[in-house]
C-alpha positions in Angstrom: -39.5 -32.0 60.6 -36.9 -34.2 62.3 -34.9 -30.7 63.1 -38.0 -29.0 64.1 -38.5 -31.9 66.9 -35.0 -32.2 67.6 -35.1 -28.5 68.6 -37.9 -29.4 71.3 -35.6 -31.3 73.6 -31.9 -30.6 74.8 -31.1 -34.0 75.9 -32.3 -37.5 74.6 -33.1 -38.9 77.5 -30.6 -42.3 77.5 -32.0 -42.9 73.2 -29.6 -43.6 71.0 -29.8 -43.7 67.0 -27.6 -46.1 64.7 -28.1 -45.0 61.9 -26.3 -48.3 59.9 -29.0 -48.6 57.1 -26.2 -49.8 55.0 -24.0 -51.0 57.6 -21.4 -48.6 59.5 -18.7 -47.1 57.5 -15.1 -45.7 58.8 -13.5 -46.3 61.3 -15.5 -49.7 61.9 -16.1 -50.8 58.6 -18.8 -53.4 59.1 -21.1 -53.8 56.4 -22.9 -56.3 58.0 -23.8 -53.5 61.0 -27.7 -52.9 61.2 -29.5 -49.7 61.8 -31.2 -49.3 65.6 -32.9 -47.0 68.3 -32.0 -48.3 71.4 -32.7 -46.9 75.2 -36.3 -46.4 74.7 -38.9 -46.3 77.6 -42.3 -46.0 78.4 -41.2 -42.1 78.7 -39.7 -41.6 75.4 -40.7 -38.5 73.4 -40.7 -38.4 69.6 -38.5 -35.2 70.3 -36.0 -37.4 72.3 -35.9 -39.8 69.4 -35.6 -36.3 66.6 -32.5 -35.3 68.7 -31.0 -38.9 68.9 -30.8 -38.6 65.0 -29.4 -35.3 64.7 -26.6 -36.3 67.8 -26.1 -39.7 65.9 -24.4 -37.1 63.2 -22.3 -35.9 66.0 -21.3 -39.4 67.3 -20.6 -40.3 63.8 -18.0 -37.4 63.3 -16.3 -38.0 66.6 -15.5 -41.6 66.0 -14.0 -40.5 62.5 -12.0 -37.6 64.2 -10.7 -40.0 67.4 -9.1 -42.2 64.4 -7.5 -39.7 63.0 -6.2 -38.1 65.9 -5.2 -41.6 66.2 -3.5 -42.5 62.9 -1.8 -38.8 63.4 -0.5 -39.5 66.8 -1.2 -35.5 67.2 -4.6 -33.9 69.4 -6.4 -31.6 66.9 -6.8 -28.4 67.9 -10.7 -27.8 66.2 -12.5 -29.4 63.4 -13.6 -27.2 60.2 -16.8 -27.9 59.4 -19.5 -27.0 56.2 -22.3 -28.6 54.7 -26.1 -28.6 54.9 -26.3 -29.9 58.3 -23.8 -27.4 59.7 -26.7 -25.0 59.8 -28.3 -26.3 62.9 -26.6 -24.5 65.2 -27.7 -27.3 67.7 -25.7 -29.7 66.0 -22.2 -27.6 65.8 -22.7 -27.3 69.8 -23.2 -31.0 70.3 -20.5 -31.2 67.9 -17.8 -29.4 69.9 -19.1 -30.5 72.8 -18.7 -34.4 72.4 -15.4 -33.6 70.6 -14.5 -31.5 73.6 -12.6 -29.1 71.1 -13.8 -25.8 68.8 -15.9 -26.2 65.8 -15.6 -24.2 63.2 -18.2 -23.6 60.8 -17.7 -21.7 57.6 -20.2 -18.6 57.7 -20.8 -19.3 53.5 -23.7 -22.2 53.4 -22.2 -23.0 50.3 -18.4 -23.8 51.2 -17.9 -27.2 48.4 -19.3 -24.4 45.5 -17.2 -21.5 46.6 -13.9 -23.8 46.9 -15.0 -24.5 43.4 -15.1 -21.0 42.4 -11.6 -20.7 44.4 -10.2 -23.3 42.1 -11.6 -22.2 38.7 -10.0 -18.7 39.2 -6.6 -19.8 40.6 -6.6 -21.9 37.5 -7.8 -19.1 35.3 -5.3 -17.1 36.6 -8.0 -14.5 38.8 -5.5 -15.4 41.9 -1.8 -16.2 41.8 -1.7 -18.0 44.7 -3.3 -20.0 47.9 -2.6 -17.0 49.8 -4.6 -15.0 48.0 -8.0 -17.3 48.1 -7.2 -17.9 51.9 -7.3 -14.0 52.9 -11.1 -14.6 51.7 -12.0 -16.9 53.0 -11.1 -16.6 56.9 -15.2 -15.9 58.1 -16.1 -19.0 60.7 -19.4 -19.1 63.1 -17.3 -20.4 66.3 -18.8 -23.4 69.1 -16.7 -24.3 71.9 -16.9 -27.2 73.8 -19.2 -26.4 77.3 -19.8 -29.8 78.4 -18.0 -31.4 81.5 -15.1 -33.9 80.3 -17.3 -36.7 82.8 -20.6 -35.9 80.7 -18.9 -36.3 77.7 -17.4 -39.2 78.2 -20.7 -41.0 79.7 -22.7 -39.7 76.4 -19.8 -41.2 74.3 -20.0 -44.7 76.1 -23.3 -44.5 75.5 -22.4 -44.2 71.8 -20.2 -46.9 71.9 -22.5 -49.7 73.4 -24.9 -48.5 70.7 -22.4 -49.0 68.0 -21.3 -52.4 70.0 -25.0 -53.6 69.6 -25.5 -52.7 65.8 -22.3 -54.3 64.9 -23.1 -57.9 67.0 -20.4 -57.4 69.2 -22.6 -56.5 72.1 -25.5 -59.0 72.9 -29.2 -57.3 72.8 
């Protein structure tokens, strides 16, 4: 349902979605954090609100990737991504947009159980070597960034207040 709304709206309209239900985990580690929806007016739609959720994701993945980036002292070229989620196409192209860098998304919906059955037969002796298992494994759906480096950075501050609120270290 939350996809289906999400896919209503292309922008949020200033919402933002903290999703801290548990408190927020890398890079801010802050178990204290709480959950919130914040920039809501009178105007708000429930689809703004669906696609605050699904960005949140998004937001989420780009703090994670600036630390390593970070910690690695190196820019990453694209992030390799897989998993339910990776699906919505909507959310690969937010992805790589507020990353500002490709996304790649494994075209098998099932990447965690096919690395599995990559494993299992390199260790049974079905392939000799990485190589092998990587020649089959080279099929990505491709998103590159189309968002102006100003937008992006405006959405991401955005983020960051967000976060900034949920954690306490922004007054409401």
């Amino acid at each position: 349902m939350v996809i289906g709304l999400a896919c209503e709206t292309n922008e949020t309209g200033g919402v933002y979605v903290v999703p801290a239900f548990v408190g927020l985990g890398a890079p801010h580690r802050d178990e204290a954090a709480c959950g919130l929806i914040c920039g809501l007016t009178r105007g708000t739609r429930q689809n703004q609100v669906a696609r605050a959720v699904i960005e949140s994701i998004a937001y989420q993945v780009r703090d994670v990737f600036d630390a390593i980036q970070e910690e690695a002292e190196m820019p990453l070229q694209a992030l390799l991504a897989d998993g339910g989620a990776t699906r919505n196409d909507q959310l690969m192209q937010f992805q790589a947009d507020i990353l500002g860098c490709r996304v790649l998304r494994n075209s098998s919906p099932d990447a965690s159980a096919l690395g599995a059955a990559f494993l299992a037969g390199l260790a049974t002796g079905v392939w000799s070597d990485v190589n092998q298992i990587a020649a089959l494994s080279q099929e990505f759906d491709r998103f590159n960034p189309q968002m102006s480096e100003s937008r992006r950075a405006d959405l991401y501050q955005g983020w960051q207040t967000a976060v900034g609120r949920a954690t306490g270290q922004i007054n409401l």
